[in-house]
N, CA and C atoms as a LAMMPS dump frame, in Angstrom:
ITEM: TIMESTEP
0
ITEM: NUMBER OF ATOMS
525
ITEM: BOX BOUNDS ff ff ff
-5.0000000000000000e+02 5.0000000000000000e+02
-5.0000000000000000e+02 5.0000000000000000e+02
-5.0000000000000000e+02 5.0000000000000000e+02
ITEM: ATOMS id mol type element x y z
1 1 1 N 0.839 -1.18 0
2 1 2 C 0 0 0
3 1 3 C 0.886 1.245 0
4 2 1 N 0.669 2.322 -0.933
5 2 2 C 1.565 3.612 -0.864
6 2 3 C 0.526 4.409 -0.155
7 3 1 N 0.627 5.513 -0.106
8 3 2 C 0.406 6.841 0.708
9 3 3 C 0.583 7.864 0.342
10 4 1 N -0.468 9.178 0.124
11 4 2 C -0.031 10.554 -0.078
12 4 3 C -0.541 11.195 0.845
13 5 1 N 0.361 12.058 1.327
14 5 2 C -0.305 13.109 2.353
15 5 3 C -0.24 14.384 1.401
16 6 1 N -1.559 15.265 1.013
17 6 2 C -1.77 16.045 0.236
18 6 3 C -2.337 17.381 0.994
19 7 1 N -1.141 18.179 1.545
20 7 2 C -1.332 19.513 2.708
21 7 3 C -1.684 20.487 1.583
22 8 1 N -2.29 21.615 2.004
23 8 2 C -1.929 23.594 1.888
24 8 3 C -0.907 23.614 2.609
25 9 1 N -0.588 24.54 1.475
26 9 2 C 0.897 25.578 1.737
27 9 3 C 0.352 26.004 3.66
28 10 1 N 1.614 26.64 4.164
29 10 2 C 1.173 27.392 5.549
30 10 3 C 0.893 28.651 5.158
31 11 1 N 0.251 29.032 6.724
32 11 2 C 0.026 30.842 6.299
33 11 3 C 0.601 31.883 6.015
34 12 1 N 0.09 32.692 5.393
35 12 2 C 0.446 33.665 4.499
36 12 3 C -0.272 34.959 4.597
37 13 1 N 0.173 36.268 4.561
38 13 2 C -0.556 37.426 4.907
39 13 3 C -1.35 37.509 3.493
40 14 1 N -2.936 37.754 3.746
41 14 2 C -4.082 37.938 2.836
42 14 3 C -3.002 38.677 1.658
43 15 1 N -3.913 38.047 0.357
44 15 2 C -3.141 38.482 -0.666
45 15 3 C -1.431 38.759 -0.417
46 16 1 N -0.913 37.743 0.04
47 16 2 C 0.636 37.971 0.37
48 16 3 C 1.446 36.637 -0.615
49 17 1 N 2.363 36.695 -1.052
50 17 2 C 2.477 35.42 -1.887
51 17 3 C 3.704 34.683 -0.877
52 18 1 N 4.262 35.181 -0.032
53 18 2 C 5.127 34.73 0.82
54 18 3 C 4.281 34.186 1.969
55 19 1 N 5.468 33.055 2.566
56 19 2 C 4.459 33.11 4.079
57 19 3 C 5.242 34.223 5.306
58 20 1 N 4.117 34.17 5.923
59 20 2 C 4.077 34.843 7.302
60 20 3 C 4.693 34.242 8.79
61 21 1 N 5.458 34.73 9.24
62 21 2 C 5.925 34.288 11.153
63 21 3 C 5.242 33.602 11.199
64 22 1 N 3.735 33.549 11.115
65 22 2 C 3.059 32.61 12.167
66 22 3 C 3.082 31.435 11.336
67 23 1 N 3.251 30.977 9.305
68 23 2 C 2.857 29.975 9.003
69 23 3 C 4.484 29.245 8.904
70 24 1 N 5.977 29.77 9.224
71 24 2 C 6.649 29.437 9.257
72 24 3 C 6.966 28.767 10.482
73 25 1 N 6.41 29.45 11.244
74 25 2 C 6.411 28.593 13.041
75 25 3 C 5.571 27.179 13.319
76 26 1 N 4.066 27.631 12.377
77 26 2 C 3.335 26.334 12.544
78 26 3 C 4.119 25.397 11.677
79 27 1 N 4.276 25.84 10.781
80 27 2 C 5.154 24.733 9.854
81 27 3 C 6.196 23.779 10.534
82 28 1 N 7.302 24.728 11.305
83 28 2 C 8.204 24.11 12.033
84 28 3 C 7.659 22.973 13.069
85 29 1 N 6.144 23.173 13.391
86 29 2 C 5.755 23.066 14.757
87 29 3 C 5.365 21.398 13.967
88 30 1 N 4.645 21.627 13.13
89 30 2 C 3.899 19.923 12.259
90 30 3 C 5.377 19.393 11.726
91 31 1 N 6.286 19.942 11.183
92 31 2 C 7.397 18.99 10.827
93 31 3 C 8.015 17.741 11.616
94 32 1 N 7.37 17.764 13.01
95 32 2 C 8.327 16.703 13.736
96 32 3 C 6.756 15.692 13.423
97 33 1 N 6.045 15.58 13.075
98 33 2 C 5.134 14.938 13.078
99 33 3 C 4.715 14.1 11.878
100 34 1 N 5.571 14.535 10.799
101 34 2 C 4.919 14.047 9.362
102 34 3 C 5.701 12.93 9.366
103 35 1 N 6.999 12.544 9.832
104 35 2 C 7.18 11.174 9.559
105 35 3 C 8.312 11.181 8.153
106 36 1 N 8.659 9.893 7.347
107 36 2 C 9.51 10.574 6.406
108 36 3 C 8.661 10.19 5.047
109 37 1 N 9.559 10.656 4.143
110 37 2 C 8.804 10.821 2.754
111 37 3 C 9.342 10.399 1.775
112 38 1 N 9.639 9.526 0.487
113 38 2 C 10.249 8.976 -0.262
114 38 3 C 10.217 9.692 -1.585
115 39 1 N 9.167 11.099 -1.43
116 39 2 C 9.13 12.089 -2.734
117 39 3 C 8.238 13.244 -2.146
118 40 1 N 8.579 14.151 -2.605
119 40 2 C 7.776 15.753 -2.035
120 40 3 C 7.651 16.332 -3.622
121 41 1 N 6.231 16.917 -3.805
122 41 2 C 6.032 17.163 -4.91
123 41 3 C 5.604 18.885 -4.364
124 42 1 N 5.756 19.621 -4.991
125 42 2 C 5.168 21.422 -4.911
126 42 3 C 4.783 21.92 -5.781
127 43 1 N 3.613 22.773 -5.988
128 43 2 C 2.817 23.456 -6.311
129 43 3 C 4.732 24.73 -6.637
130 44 1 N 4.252 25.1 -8.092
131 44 2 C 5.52 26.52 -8.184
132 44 3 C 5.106 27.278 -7.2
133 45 1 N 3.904 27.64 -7.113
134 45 2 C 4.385 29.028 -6.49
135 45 3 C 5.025 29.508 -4.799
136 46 1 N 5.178 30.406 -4.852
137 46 2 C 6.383 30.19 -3.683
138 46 3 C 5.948 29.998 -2.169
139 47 1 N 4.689 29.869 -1.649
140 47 2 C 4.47 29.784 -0.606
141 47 3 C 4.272 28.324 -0.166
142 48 1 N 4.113 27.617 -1.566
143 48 2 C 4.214 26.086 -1.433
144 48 3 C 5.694 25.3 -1.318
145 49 1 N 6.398 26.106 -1.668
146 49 2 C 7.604 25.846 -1.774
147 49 3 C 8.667 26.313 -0.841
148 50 1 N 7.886 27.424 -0.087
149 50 2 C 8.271 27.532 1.068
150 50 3 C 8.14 27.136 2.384
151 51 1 N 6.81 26.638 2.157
152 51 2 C 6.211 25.325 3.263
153 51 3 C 6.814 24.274 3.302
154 52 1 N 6.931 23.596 2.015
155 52 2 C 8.157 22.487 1.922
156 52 3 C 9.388 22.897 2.756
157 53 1 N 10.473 24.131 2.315
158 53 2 C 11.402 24.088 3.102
159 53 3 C 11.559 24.229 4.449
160 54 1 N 9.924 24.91 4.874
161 54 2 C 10.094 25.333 6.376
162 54 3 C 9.688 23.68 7.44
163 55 1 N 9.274 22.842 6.168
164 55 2 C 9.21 21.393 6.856
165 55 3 C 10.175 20.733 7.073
166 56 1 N 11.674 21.34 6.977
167 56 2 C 12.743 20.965 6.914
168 56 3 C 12.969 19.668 5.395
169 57 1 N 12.205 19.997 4.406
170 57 2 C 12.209 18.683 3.515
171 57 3 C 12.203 19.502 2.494
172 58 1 N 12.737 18.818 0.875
173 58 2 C 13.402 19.104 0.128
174 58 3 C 12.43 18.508 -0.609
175 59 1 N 12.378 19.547 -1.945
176 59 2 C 11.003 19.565 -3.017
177 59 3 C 11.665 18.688 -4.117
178 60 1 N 11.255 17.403 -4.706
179 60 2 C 11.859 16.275 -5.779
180 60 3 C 11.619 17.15 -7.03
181 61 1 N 10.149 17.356 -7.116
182 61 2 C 10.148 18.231 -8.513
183 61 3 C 8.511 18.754 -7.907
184 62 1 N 8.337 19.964 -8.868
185 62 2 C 7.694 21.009 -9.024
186 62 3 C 6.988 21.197 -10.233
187 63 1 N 5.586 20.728 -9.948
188 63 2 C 4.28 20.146 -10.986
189 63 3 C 3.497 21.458 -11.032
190 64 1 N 3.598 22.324 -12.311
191 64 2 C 2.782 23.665 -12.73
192 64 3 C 0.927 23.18 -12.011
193 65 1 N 0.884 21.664 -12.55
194 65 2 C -0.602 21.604 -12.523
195 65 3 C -1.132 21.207 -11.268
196 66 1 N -0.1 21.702 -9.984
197 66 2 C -0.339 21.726 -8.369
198 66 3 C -0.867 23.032 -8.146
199 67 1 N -0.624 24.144 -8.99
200 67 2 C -0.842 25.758 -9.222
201 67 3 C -2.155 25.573 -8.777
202 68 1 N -2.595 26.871 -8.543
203 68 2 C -4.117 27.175 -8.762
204 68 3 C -5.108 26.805 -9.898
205 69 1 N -6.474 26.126 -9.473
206 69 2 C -7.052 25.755 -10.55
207 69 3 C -6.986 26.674 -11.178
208 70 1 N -7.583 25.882 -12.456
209 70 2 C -8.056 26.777 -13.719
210 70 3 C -9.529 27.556 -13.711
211 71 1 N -8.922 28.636 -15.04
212 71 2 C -10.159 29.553 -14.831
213 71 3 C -11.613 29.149 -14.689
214 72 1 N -11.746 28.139 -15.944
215 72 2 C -13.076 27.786 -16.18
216 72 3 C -13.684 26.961 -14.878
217 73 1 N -12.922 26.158 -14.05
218 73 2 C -12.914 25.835 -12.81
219 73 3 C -13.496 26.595 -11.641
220 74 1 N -12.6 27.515 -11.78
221 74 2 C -12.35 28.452 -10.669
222 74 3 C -13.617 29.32 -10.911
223 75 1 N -14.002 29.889 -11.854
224 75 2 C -15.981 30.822 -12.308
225 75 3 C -16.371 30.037 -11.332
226 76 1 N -16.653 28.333 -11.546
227 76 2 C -18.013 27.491 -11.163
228 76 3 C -17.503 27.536 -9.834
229 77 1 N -16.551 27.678 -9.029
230 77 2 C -15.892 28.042 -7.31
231 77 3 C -16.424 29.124 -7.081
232 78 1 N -16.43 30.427 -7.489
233 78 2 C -16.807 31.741 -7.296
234 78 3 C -18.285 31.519 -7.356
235 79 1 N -19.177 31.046 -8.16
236 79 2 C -20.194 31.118 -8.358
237 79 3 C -21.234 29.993 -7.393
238 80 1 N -20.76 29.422 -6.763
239 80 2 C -20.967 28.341 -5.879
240 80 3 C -20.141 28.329 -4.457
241 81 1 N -19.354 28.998 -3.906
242 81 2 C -18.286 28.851 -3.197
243 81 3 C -18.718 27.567 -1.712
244 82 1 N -17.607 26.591 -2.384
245 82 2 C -17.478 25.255 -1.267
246 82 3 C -17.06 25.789 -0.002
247 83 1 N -17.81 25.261 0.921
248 83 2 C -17.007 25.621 2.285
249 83 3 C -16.757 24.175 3.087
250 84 1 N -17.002 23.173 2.343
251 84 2 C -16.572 22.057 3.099
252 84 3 C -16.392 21.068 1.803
253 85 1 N -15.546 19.901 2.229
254 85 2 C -15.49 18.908 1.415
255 85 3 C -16.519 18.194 0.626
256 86 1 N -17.965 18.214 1.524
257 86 2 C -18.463 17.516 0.555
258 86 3 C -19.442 18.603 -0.336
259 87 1 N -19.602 19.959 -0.521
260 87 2 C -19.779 20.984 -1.43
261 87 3 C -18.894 20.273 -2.799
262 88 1 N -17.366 20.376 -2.314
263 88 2 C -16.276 19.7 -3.483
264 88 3 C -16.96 18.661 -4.044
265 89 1 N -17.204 17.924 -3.608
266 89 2 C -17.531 16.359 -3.748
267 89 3 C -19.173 16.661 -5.075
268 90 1 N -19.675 17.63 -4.468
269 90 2 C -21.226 17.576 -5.113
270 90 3 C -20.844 18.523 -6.195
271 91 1 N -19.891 19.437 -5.999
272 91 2 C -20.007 20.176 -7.513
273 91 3 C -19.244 19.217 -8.736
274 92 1 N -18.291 18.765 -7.857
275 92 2 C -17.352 17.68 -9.255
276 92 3 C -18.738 16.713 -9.58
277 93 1 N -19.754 16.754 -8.251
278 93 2 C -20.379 15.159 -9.458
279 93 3 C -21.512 16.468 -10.421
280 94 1 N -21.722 17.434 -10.251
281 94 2 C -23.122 18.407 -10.897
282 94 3 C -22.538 19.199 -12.296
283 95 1 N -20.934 19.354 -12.387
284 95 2 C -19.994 19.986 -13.187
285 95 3 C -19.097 19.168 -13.655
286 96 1 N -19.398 19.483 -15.337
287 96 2 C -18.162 18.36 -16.075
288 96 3 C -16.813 18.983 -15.945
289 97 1 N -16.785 20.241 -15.937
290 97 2 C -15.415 21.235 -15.773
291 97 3 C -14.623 20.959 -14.451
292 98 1 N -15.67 20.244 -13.308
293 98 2 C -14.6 20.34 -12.096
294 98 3 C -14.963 18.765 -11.937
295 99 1 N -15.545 17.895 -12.493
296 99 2 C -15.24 16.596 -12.534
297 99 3 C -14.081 16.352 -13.161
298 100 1 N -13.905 16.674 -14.453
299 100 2 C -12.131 16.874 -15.226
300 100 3 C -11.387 17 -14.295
301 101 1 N -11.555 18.31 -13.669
302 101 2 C -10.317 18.725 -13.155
303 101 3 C -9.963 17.823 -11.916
304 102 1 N -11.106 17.348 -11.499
305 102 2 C -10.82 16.582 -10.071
306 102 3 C -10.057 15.33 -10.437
307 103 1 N -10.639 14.785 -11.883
308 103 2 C -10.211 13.332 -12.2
309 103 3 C -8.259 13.364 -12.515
310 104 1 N -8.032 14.471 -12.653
311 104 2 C -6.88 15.055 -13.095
312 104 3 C -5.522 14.967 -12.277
313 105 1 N -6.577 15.731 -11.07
314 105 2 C -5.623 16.094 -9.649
315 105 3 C -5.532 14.555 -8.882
316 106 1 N -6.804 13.934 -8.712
317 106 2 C -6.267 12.306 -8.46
318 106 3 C -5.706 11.423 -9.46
319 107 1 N -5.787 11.47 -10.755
320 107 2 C -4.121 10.643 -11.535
321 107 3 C -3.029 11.28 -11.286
322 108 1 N -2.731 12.482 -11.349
323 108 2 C -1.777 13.014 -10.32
324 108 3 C -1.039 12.304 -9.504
325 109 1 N -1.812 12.227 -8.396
326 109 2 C -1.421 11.553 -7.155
327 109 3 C -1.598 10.225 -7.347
328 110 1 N -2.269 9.577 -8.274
329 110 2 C -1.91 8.274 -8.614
330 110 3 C -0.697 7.726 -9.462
331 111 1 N -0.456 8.625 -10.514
332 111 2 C 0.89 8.677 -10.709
333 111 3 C 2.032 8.417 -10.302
334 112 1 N 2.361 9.502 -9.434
335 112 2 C 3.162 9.647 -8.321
336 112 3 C 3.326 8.763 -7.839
337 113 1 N 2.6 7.992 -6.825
338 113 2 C 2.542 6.734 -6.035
339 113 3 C 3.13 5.637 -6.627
340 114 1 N 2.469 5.682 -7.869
341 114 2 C 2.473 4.28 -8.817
342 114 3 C 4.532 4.023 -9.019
343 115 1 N 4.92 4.96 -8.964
344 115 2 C 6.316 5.406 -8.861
345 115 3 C 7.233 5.174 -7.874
346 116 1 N 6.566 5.132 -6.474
347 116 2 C 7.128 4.869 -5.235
348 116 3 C 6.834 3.177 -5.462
349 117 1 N 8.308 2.75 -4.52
350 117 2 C 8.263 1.4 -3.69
351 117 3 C 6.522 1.064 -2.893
352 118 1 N 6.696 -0.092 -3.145
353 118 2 C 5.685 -0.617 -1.907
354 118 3 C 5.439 -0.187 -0.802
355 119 1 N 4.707 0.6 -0.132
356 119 2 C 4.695 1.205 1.093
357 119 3 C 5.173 2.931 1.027
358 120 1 N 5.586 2.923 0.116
359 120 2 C 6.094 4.234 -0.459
360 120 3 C 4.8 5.537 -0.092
361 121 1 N 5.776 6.844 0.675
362 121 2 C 5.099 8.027 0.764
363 121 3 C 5.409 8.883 0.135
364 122 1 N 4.619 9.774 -0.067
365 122 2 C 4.465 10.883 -1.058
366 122 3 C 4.04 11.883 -0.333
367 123 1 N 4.673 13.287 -0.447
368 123 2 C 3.764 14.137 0.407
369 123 3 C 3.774 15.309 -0.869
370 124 1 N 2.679 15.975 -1.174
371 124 2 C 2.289 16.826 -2.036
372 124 3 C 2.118 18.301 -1.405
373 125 1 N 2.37 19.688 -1.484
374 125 2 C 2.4 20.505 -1.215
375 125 3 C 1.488 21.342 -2.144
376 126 1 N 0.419 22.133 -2.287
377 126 2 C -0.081 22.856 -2.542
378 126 3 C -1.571 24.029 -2.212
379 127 1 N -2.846 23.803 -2.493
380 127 2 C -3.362 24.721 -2.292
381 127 3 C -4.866 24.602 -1.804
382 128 1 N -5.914 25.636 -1.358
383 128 2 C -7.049 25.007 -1.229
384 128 3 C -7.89 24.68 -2.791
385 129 1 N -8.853 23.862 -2.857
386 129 2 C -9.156 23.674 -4.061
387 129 3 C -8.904 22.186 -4.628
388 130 1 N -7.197 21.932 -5.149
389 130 2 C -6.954 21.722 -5.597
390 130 3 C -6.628 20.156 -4.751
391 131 1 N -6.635 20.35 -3.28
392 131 2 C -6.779 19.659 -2.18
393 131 3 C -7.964 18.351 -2.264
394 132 1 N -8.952 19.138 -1.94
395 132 2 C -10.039 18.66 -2.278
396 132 3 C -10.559 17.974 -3.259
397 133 1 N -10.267 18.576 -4.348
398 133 2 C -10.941 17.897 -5.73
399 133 3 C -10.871 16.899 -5.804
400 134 1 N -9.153 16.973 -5.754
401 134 2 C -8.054 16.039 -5.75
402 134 3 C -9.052 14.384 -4.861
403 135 1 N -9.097 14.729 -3.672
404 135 2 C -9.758 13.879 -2.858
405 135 3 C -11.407 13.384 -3.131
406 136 1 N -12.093 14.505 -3.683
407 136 2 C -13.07 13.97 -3.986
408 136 3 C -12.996 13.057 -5.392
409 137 1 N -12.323 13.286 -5.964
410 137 2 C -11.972 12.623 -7.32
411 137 3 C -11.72 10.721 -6.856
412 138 1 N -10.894 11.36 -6.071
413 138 2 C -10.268 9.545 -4.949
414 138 3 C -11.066 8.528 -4.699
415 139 1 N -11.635 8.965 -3.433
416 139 2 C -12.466 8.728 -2.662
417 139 3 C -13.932 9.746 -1.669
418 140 1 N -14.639 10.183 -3.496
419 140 2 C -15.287 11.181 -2.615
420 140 3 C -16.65 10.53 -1.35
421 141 1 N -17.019 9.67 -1.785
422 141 2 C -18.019 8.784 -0.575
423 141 3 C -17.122 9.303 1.069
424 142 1 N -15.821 8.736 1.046
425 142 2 C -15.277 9.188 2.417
426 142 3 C -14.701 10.639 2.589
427 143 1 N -14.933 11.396 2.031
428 143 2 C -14.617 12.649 2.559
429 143 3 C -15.853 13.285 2.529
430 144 1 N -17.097 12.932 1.891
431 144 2 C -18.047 13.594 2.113
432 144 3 C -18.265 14.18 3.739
433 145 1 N -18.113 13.806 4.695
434 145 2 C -18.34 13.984 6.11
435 145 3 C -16.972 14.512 7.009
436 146 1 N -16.045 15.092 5.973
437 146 2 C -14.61 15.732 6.563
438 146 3 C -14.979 17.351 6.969
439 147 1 N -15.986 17.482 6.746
440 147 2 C -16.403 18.926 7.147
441 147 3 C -15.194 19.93 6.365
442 148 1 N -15.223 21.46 6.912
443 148 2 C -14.723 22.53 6.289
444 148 3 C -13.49 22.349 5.671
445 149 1 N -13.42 23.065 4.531
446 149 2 C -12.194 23.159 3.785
447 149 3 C -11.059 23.109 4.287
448 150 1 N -9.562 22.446 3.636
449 150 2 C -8.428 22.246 4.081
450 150 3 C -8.329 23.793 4.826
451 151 1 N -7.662 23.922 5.943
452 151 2 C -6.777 25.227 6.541
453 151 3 C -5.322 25.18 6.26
454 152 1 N -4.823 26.041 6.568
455 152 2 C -3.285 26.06 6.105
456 152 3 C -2.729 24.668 6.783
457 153 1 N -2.142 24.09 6.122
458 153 2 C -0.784 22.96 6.454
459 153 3 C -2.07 21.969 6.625
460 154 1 N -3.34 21.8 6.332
461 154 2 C -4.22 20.536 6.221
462 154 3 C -4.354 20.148 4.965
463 155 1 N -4.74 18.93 5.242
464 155 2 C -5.535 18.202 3.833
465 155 3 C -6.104 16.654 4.169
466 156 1 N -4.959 16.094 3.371
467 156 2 C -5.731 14.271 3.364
468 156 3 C -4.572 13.751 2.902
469 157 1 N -5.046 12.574 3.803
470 157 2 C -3.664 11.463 3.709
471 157 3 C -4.514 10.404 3.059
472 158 1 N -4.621 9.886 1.877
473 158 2 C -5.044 9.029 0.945
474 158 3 C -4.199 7.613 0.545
475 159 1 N -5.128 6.66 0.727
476 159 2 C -4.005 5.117 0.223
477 159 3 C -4.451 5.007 -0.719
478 160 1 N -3.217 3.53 -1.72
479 160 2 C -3.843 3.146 -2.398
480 160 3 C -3.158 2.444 -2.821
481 161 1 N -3.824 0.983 -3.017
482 161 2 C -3.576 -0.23 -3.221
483 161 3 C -3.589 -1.007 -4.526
484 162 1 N -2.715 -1.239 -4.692
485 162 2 C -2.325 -1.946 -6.466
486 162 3 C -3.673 -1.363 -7.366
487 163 1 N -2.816 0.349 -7.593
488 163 2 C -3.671 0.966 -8.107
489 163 3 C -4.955 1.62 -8.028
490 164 1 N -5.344 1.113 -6.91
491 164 2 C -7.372 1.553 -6.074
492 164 3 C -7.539 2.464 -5.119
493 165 1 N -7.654 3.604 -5.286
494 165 2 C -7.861 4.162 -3.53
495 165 3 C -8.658 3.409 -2.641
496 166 1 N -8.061 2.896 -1.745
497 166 2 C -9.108 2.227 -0.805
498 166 3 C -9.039 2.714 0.66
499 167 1 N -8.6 4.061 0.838
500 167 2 C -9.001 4.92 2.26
501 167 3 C -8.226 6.29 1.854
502 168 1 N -9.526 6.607 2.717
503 168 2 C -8.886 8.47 2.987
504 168 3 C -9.334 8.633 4.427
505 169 1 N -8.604 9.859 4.764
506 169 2 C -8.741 10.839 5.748
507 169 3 C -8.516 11.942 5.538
508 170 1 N -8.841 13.169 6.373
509 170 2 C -8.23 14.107 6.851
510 170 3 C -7.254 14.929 7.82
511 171 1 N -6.476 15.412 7.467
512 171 2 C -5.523 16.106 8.467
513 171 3 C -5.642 17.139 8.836
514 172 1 N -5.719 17.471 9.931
515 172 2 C -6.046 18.584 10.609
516 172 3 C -4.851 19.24 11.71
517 173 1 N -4.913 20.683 11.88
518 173 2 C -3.92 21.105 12.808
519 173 3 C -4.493 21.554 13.469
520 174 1 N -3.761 21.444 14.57
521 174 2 C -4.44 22.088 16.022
522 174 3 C -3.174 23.25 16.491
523 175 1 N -4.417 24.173 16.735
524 175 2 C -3.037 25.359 17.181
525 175 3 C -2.612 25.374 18.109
């Protein structure tokens, strides 16, 4: 069975593209906790990539399509705005534009995996959105009931077994 743990970047001052004291401290604070990793994937832009380093861990490579969704995506977000996982879950099944995109963000992470050793972890760095989809795409039946959207340095730790997702969760920080 492999493993992805699929976080948000840490915090960052509103409209700030860097992070902030406080998301470099929490960062430091979850790093003794994640355990180790056999590949770290990041979102370019720099607050994902700065979360990575403030986890004391080193980015393998750097996937454009960890970025912020896409536009046509992102309208049907604005025009609907999810505030919990299973919102995600119901617009990917009501929208062919964010069913794509969701089916996208989990080969992604199936990818990836498929790449690692047996037992092999993966930890993915990027954003809200893209978190989610990602997961509802997976295994959306079990995240339906994960309540509110990833927060900074949360997401889902997802398995998957000769090829199948067969569990998810969520990760959560406590301040």
């Amino acid at each position: 069975m492999r493993e992805v743990e699929h976080r948000r970047h840490a915090r960052r001052d509103p409209g700030g593209i860097h992070l902030n004291a406080e998301g470099l401290a929490t960062a430091r604070r979850v790093a003794p906790t994640l355990g180790r990793f056999d590949r770290v994937l990041s979102s370019p832009v720099p607050r994902a990539l700065e979360t990575v380093e403030a986890l004391g861990l080193s980015v393998d490579a750097v996937l454009p399509e960890l970025a912020l969704v896409p536009d046509d995506v992102q309208r049907v977000l604005e025009t609907f705005p999810p505030r919990s996982y299973s919102d995600y879950v119901q617009l990917a099944r009501r929208r062919r534009v964010v069913a794509e995109y969701a089916r996208q963000q989990a080969e992604i992470m199936r990818r990836e995996l498929m790449g690692l050793p047996e037992a092999g972890r993966l930890l993915i760095v990027s954003h809200g959105g893209v978190i989610e989809l990602g997961a509802a795409a997976a295994r959306g039946h079990d995240v339906l009931g994960y309540g509110e959207t990833a927060g900074y340095l949360e997401g889902v730790r997802l398995l998957l077994d000769r090829g199948e997702w067969v569990q998810a969760e969520v990760l959560r920080v406590t301040p």
